[in-house]
C-alpha positions, 0 to 999 in steps of 0.5 A: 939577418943572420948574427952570431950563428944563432939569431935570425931576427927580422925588422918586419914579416919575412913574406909579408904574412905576418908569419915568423918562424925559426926556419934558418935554425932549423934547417941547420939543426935537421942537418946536424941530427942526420950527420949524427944518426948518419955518423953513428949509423957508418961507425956501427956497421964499420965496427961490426964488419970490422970485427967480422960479428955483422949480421943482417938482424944486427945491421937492423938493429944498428939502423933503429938506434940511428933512427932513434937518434934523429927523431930524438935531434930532430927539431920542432918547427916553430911558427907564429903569427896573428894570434896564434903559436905553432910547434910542428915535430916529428910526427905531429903538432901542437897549437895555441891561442896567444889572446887567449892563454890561461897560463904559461908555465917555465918548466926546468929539467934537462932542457929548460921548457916554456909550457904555454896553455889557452882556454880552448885547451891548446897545449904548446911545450917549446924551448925558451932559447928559440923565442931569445934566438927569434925575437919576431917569433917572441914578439908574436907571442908577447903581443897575444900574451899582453892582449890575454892579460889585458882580458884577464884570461891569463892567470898564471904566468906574469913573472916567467913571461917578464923574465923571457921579456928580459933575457930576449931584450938581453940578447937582442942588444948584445946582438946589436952592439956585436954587429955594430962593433961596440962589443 
């Protein structure tokens, strides 16, 4: 299911692995950063020879600041399932234990991060609005949470989980009431 642009919710397991992830937002936000390094990249070049100033060494130039421009777009792959929690980007990724977290920590900046920690010193950083936009990959994650706190191996992270609960559960029924018309 597909509404709004954004969510991609699924009743049960997508192939029946007991595996989410956000891959149809993904795929959407991949090709939006290699149209913006591809846009960037022609808009560059065409300026230089336009102005008659094109070299080789400028072209390769032009073509590294495209490229930093889409490992910078380029978007983290997020999988969960089990017990576990996976951020996949560019170059490398980062896995968690969801029964076994210590700590989840919201992290504000430019882009609000959820931080999230297990004993076995597994790091995940991922952005709160891919757990709002994908409550199966949220549901996951709560399930390992819950069973974490209930051990009493979650020490620190109780209110920014409710908080993220709140604002999925938020989503999720204006998602509802959009699709049946009673928006």
């Amino acid at each position: 299911m597909h509404t709004g642009g954004r969510l991609a919710a699924r009743a049960e397991d997508p192939d029946g692995t007991g595996e989410a992830t956000n891959d149809l937002e993904r795929a959407h936000e991949l090709r939006s950063a290699v149209l913006c390094a591809g846009v960037l990249l022609s808009f560059l070049l065409l300026l230089d020879w336009g102005s008659g100033l094109i070299t080789p060494w400028r072209s390769l130039l032009w073509c590294v600041l495209a490229g930093l421009l889409y490992a910078v777009l380029y978007p983290q792959r997020v999988s969960a399932g089990g017990n576990w929690l996976t951020t996949r980007g560019l170059v490398r990724g980062h896995r968690v234990r969801t029964d076994l977290l210590v700590s989840v920590r919201c992290l504000d900046g430019v882009s609000q991060r959820l931080l999230l920690r297990d004993r076995l010193e597994g790091r995940v950083e991922i952005d709160p609005g891919v757990l709002v936009h994908h409550p199966h990959l949220w549901f996951c994650l709560e399930r390992g949470a819950r069973k974490a706190a209930d051990d009493g191996s979650l020490l620190c992270g109780a209110t920014a989980l409710r908080r993220l609960s709140e604002r999925v559960g938020r989503e999720t029924a204006r998602a509802v009431f959009k699709i049946s018309g009673l928006e």
